[in-house]
C-alpha positions in Angstrom: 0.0 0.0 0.0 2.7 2.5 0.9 5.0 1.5 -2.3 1.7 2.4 -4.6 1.1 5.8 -2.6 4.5 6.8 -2.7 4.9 5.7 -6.8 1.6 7.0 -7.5 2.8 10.2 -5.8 5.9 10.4 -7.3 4.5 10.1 -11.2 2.1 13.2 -10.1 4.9 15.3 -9.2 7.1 14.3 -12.3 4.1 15.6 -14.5 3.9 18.5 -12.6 8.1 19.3 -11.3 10.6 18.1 -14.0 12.5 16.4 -11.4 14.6 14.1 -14.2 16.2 17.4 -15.8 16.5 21.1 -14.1 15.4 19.8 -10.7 18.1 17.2 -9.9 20.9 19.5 -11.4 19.2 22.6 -9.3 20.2 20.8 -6.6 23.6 19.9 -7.1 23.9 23.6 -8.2 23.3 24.5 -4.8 25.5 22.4 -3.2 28.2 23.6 -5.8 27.4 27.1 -4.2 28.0 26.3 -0.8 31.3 24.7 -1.6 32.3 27.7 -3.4 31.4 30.2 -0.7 33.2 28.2 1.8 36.2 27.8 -0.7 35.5 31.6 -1.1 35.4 32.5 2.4 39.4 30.3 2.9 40.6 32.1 0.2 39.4 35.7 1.1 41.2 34.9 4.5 44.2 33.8 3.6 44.9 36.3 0.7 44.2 39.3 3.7 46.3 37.5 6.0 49.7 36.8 3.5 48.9 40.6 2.7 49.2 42.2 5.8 52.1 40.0 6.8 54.4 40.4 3.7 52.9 43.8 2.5 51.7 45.7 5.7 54.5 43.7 7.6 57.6 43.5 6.1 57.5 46.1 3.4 55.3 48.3 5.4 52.8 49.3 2.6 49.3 49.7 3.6 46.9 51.3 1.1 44.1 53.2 1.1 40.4 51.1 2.2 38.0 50.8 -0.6 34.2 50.1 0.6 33.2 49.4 4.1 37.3 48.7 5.0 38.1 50.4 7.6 41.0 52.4 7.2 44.4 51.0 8.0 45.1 51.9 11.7 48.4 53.9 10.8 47.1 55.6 7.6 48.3 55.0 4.0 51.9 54.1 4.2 53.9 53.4 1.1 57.1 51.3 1.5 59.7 53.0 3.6 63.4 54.5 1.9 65.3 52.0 4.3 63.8 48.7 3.1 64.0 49.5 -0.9 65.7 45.9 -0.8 62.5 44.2 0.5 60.5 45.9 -2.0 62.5 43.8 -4.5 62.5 40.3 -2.5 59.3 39.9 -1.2 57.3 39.7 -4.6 60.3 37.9 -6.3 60.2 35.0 -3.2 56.4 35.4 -4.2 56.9 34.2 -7.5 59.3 31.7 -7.0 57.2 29.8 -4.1 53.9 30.2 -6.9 56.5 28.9 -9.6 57.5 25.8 -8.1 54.1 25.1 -6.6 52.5 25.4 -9.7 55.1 24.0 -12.3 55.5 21.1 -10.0 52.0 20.0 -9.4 49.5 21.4 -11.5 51.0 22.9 -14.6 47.5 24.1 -15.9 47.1 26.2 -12.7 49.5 29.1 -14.2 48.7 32.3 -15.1 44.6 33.5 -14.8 42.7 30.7 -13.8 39.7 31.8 -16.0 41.0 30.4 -19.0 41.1 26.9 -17.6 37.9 27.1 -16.8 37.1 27.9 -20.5 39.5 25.5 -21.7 37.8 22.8 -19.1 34.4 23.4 -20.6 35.0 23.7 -24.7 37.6 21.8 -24.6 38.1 19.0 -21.9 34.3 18.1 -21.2 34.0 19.8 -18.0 37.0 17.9 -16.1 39.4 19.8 -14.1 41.8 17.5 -11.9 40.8 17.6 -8.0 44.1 19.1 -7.4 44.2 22.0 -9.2 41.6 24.3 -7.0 43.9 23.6 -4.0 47.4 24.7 -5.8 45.6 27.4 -7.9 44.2 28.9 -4.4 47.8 28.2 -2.9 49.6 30.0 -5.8 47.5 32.9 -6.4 47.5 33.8 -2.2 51.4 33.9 -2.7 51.7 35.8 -6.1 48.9 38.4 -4.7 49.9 38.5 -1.3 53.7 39.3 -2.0 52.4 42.3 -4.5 52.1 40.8 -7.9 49.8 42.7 -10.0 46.7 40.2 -10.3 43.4 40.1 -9.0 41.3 37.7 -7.7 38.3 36.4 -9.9 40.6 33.9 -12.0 41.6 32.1 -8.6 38.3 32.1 -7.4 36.5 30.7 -10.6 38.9 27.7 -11.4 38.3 27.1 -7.4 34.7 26.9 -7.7 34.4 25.2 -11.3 36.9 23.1 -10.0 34.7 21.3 -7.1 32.0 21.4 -9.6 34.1 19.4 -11.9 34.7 16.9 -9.5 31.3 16.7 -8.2 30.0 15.7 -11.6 33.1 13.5 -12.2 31.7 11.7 -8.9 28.1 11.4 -9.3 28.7 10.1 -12.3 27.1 12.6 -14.7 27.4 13.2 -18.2 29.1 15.6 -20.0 27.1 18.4 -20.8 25.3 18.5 -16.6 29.2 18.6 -15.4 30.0 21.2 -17.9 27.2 22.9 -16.0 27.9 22.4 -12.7 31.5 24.2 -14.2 30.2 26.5 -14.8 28.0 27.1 -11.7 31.2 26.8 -9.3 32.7 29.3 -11.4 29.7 31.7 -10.2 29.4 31.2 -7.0 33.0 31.9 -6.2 32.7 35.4 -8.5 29.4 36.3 -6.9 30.9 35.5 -3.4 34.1 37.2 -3.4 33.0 40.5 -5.4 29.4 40.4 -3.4 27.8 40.2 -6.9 25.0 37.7 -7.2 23.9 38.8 -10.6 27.5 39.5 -11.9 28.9 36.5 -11.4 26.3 34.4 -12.4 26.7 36.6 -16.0 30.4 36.4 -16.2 30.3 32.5 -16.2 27.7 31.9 -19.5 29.3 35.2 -21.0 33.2 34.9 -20.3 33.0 31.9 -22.4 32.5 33.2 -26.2 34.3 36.0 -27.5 31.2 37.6 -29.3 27.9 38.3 -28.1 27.2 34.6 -27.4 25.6 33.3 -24.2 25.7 29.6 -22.5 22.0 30.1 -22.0 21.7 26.6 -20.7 24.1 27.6 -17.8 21.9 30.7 -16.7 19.8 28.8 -14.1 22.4 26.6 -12.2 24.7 29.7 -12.2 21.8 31.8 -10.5 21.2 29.1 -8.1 25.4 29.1 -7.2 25.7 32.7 -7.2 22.8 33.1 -4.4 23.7 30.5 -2.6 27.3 31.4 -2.2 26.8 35.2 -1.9 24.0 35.1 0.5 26.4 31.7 2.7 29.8 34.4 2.1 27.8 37.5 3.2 26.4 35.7 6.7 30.1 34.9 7.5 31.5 38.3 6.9 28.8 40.6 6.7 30.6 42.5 4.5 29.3 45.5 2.4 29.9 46.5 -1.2 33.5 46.8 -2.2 33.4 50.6 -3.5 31.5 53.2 -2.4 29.6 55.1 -5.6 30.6 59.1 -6.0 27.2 60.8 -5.5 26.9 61.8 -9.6 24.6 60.6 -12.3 23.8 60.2 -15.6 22.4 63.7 -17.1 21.1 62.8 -20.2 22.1 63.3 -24.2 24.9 66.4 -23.4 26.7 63.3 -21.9 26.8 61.0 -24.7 29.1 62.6 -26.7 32.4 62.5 -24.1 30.8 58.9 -23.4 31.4 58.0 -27.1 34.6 59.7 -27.1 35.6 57.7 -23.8 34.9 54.5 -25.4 37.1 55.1 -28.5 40.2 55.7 -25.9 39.0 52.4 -23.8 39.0 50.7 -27.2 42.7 52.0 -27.9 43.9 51.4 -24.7 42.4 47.8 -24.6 44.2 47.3 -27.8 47.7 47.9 -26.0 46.8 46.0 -22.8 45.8 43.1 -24.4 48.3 43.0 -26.8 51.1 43.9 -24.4 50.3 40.8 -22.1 49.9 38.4 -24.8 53.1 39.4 -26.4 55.2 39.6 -22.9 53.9 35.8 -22.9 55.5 34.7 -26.4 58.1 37.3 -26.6 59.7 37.5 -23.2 59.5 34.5 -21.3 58.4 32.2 -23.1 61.7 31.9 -25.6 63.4 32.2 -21.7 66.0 29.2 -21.6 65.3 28.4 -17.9 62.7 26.4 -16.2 59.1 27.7 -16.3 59.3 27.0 -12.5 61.9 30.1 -11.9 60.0 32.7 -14.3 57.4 34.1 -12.2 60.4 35.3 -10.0 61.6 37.2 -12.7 58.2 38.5 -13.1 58.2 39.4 -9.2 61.2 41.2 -9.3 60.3 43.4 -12.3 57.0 44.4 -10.4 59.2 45.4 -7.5 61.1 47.5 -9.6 58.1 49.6 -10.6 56.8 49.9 -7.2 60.4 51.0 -6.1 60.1 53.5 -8.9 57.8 55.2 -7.1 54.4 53.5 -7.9 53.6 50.7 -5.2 49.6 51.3 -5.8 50.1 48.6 -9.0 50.9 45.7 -6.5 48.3 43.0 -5.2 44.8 44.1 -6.5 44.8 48.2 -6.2 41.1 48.5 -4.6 41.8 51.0 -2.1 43.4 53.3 -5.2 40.4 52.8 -7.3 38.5 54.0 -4.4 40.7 57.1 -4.2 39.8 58.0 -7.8 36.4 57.5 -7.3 36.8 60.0 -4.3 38.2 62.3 -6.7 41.7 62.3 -4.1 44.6 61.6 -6.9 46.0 64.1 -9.9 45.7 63.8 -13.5 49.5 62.9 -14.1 49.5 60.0 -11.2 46.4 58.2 -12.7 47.5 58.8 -16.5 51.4 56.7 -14.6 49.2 54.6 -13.1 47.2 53.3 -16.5 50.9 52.2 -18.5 52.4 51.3 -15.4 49.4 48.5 -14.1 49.4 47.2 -17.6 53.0 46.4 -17.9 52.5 45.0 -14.0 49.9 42.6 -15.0 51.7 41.1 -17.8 55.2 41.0 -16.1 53.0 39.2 -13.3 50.6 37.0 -14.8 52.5 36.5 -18.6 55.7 35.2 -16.8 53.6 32.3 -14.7 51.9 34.1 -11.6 48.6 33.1 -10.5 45.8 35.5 -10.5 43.4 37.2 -12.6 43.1 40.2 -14.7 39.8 41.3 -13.8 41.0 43.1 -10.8 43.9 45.1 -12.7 41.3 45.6 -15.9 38.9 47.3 -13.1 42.0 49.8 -12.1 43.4 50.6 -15.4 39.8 51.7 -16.5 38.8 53.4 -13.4 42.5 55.3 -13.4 41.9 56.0 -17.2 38.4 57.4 -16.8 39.3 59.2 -13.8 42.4 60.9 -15.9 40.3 61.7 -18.9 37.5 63.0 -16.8 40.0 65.6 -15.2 41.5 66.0 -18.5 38.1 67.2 -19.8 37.0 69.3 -16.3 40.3 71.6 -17.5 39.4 71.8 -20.6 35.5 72.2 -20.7 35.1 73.7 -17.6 31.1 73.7 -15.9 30.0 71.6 -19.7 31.3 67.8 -18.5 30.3 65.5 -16.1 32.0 65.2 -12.8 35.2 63.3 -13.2 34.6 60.5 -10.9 32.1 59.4 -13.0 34.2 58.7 -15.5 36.1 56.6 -13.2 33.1 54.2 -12.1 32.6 53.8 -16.6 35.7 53.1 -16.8 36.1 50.3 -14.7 32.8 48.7 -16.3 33.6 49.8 -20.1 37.3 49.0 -20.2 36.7 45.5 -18.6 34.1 44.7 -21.3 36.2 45.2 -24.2 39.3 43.3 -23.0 36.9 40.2 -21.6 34.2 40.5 -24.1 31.8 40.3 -21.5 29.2 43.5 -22.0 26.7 42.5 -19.6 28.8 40.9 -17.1 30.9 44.5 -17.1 27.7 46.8 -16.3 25.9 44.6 -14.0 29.0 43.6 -11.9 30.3 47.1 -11.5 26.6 48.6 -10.3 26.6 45.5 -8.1 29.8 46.2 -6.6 29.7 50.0 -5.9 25.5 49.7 -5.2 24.8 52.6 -7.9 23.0 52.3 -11.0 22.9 55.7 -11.7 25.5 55.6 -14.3 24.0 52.2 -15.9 23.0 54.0 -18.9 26.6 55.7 -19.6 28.1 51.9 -18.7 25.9 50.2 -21.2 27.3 52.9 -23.8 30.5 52.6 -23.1 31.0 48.3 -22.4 28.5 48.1 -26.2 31.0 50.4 -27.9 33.7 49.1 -26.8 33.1 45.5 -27.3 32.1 46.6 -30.7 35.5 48.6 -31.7 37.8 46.3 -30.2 38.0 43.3 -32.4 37.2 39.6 -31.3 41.2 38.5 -31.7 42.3 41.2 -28.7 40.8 39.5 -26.0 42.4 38.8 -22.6 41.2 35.1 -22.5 43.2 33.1 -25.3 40.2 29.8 -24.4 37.2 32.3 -26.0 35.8 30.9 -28.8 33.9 33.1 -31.3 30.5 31.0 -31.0 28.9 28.3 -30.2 29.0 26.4 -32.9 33.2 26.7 -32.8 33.1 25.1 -29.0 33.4 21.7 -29.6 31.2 21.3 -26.5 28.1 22.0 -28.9 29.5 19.9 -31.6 26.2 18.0 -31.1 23.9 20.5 -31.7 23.9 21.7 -34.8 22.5 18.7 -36.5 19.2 20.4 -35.2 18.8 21.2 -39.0 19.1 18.1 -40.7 17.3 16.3 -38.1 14.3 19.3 -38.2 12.9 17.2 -41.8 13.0 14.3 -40.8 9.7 12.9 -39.6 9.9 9.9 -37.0 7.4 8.0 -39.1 10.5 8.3 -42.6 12.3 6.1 -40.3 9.7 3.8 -37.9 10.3 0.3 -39.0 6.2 -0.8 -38.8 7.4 -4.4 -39.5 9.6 -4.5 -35.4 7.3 -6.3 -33.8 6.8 -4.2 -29.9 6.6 -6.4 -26.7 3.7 -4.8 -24.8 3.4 -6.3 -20.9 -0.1 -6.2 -19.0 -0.2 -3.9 -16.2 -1.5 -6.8 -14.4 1.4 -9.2 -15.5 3.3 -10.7 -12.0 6.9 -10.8 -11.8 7.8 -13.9 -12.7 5.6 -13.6 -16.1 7.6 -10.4 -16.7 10.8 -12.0 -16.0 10.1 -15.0 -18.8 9.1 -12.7 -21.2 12.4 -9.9 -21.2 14.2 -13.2 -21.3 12.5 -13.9 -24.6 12.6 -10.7 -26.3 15.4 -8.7 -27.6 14.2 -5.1 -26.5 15.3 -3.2 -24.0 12.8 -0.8 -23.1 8.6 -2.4 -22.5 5.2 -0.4 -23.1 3.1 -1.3 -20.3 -0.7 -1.5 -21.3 -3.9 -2.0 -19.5 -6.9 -4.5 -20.4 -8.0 -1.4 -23.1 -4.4 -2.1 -24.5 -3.8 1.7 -23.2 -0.4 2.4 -22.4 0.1 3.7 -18.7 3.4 2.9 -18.4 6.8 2.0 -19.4 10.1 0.1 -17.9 13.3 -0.6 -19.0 16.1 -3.5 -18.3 17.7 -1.3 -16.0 14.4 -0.7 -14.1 14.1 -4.5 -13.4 17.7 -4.9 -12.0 16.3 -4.5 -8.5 13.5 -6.9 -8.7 16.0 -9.4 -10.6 18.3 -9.3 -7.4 15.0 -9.4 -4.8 14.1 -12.7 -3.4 10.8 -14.4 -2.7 9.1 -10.6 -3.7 7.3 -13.9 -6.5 3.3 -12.6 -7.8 3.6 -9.6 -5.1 5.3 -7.6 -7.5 3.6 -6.9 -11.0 4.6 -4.7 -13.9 2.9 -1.7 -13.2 5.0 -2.0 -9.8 7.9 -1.3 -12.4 7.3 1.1 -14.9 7.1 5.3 -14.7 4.7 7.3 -15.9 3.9 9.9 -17.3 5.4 8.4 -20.3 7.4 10.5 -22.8 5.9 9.7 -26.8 6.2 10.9 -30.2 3.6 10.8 -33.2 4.3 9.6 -36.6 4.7 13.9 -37.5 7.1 14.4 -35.1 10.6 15.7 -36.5 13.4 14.0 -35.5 14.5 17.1 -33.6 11.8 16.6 -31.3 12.7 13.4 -30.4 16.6 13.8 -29.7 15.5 16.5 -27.4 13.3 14.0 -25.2 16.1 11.3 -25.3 18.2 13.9 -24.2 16.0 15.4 -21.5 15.0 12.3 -20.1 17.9 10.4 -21.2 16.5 7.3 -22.5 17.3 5.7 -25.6 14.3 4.0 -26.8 10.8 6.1 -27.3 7.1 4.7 -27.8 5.1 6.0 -31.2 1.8 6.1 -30.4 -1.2 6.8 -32.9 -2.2 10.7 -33.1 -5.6 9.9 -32.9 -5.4 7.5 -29.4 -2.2 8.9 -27.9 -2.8 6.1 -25.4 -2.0 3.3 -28.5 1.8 1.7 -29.2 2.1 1.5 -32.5 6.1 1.5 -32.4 9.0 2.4 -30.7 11.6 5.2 -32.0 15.6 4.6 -30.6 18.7 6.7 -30.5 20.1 4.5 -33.4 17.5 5.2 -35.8 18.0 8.7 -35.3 21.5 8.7 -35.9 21.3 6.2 -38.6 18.8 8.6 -40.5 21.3 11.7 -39.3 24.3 9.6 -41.3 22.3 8.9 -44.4 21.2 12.3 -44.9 24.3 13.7 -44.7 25.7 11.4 -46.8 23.4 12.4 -49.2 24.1 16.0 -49.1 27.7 15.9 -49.4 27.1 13.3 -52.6 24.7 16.0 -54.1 27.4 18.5 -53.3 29.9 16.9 -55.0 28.0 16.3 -58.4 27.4 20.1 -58.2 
């Protein structure tokens, strides 16, 4: 009585919940979130502590507090005369710890981790190794802690997409739900760290194409993530948005034009950052003749050289320095340093071997660039611009989104992180613009593909076309005899007849010859192993219902997508005029046999052409 209750129950809810598909990978989206918070939350406390040890401590640099930071008890303090030497050291020893970590153990965990998480999805269907989250956390707390010029989002994403990886790896799922679950650790660590639900849950199904393409598929695990872990990382540190928003806004058309002529110079600018890291890559230390596991030192130690030029606000991630421009408290000339200096920072840091992102030195290099061309205008249009710090909150968005290719992801993230949407409507110009000057080859992230049907992670899907005329009744053989079994039918009886017959998937019918059911040889691999269960158990015991059909119309296309959704390989045709009658079943081989010969057939007309 309670096993018919609880099945009866159970086939109600699957008709009304789809518990096979988006519910079951909802779930594990959720628990990817909480991993990634927690992940998040290690991270976040171990970067701050390495910081204010080998930073705060030894060199004796403390920078300005961005957000709800407090200040730094002693005030900004910039590294003293007497310890030039440790300027030097500290992010060199940096390097070289995050060098021979990473070259030693997880070679794939070098440079920003973003791209391995793009690589991991187009490219290696969704499996990372367990290992790398642990070394790439490791590596990036050194390189960023000791002053290297990276940020955090890379770390943070591989760490999250990571765990998802090896959740799906160990659950057993296919290719295309891990790839999600990637995807969805990815955003939960972004939306966590930055304290940006709806920007990091963007930046995962965006950061993956280089054009205007979207892993739509992704969108709903990556929202559940992104909740999860922000609302999880928020309760532990209660922490408030990481800039605070100058109190200006968007004033309508007299803005536009500086807006458009903003986004050119984002656009140019782009141009050289991206092509300056790529090429210190290839050009520098790449054709090095030592070991890869000594060149992040070298990297280190060129960094320090900058900063003991005068310019320590390029080390670690800047934030407190992007909160001074937004407070309108540093000079033209600094800010316009500032721009060439963090971009040849970045690429000594990351293009040499360090681990870190470059969403964190993209943000600075726009927001110092807007803040110097929005004082560079205020002198030369006095009373007719806006207020220069607004220039500084589009720049962090607009620069970002042309050197990422991620638009959305740009605008949202940066009104998410300084709580103002009153410049969305300059962001959106600038981010479209310059996504739209910049060409699709000058992108940060060498794993972008340009679409979807270049990831070879979709290489499935576009036989959508060929399979869109073909009707399910070109290809039903009417001659397969089906085997039906009564509802009624005990076990044994059902045992005796999937001995005889060479299907693999059984119709269940009632007296009417209605179908109400259907089972499968791996449904009955339970009551195979039961003992003594004898005439107790009958078929209707073992199938599931509602059951998934297709009419003689049907396309093809139709039916891959309920094989896929349900993932079953065998279908029931039933007559369009009693969709309760069997009058066939449809499998995954006819389909791709009738996908082979029409292709065949195309490319042979194509050839006599």
């Amino acid at each position: 009585m309670i096993r018919v209750f609880a099945k009866t129950l159970t086939d109600k809810l699957r008709v009304v919940f789809d518990l096979e598909g988006s519910g079951r990978l909802i779930l594990y989206s959720a628990l990817v979130g909480v991993v990634a918070a927690l992940g998040a939350s290690v991270f976040y406390v171990g970067l701050n502590s390495v910081q204010s040890i080998a930073l705060g401590g030894w060199l004796g640099y403390r920078s300005p507090a961005a957000g709800s930071e407090s200040p730094p008890a002693l005030g900004v303090q910039l590294p003293p005369a007497d310890r030039w030497w440790l300027v030097l050291l500290v992010p060199m020893v940096g390097g070289l710890l995050c060098g021979l970590l990473v070259y030693t153990f997880a070679p794939e965990a070098e440079g920003h981790g973003t791209d391995g998480m793009i690589r991991a999805f187009h490219r290696a269907k969704g499996f990372i190794r367990g290992r790398v989250p642990l070394v790439k956390a490791i590596a990036s707390t050194l390189t960023i802690g000791t002053g290297g010029s990276a940020g955090r989002e890379g770390p943070i994403a591989q760490i999250g997409a990571g765990f998802g990886s090896v959740l799906g790896t160990r659950l057993g799922l296919n290719d295309a739900d891990r790839r999600m679950l990637v995807l969805a650790g990815a955003a939960g660590g972004v939306a966590a760290i930055f304290q940006a639900p709806l920007g990091g849950a963007l930046f995962a199904v965006e950061v993956l194409y280089a054009s205007t393409a979207v892993e739509f598929s992704a969108i709903i695990p990556c929202v559940v993530s992104s909740v999860v872990a922000y609302s999880i990382f928020n309760a532990i540190f209660h922490v408030d948005v990481p800039f605070r928003a100058p109190n200006v806004a968007f004033n309508g058309i007299t803005d536009l034009p500086l807006y458009l002529v903003f986004a050119v110079i984002c656009a140019l600018v782009g141009f050289v950052y991206v092509w300056s890291f790529h090429n210190l890559r290839s050009r520098v230390f790449k054709p090095l003749r030592i070991p890869n596991h000594f060149k992040p030192a070298i990297g280190g130690l060129l960094v320090g050289l900058i900063a003991l030029a005068g310019l320590p606000h390029i080390m670690a991630g800047g934030y407190g320095w992007i909160q001074q421009a937004l407070d309108g408290k540093l000079s033209l000339q600094l800010m316009a340093m500032l721009v060439a200096a963090k971009i040849l920072a970045t690429g000594l840091t990351i293009s040499s071997g360090g681990s870190g992102s470059v969403f964190a030195p993209s943000l600075f290099i726009g927001a110092m660039l807007g803040g110097a061309f929005g004082l560079a205008c205020e002198q030369w249009f006095p009373g007719l611009v806006p207020a220069p710090e607004a220039f500084v909150l589009v720049g962090m968005g607009g620069f970002f989104a042309g050197v990422a290719k991620v638009p959305l992801t740009a605008l949202i993230m940066v009104s998410e992180m300084s709580g103002s949407y009153n410049l969305l409507v300059p962001l959106m110009v600038v981010s479209m613009i310059n996504v739209a000057i910049l060409s699709q080859r000058w992108s940060l992230y060498q794993e972008q593909v340009s679409s979807l049907i270049d990831s070879p992670a979709h290489l499935g899907d576009f036989v959508v076309d060929v399979l869109a005329r073909i009707r399910v009744g070109d290809v039903h053989d009417p001659s397969r005899p089906v085997t039906m079994v009564r509802e009624d039918m005990p076990l044994p009886e059902v045992l005796r007849l999937v001995a005889r017959s060479n299907d693999s998937y059984f119709p269940v019918i009632d007296d009417d010859r209605n179908l109400v059911g259907i089972f499968s040889l791996h449904d009955i691999r339970s009551a195979l192993l039961g003992n003594g269960a004898g005439n107790l158990i009958l078929a209707s015991d073992l199938a599931s219902s509602p059951v998934a059909t297709v009419v003689p119309d049907d396309n093809l296309h139709t039916a891959l997508r309920l094989f896929t959704q349900k993932q079953i390989a065998e279908l029931p045709i039933v007559n369009p005029e009693n969709p309760l009658r069997v009058v066939g079943m449809l499998t995954r081989e006819q389909v791709i046999h009738a996908y082979d010969r029409q292709m065949k057939t195309h490319q042979t007309q194509q050839q006599r052409a």
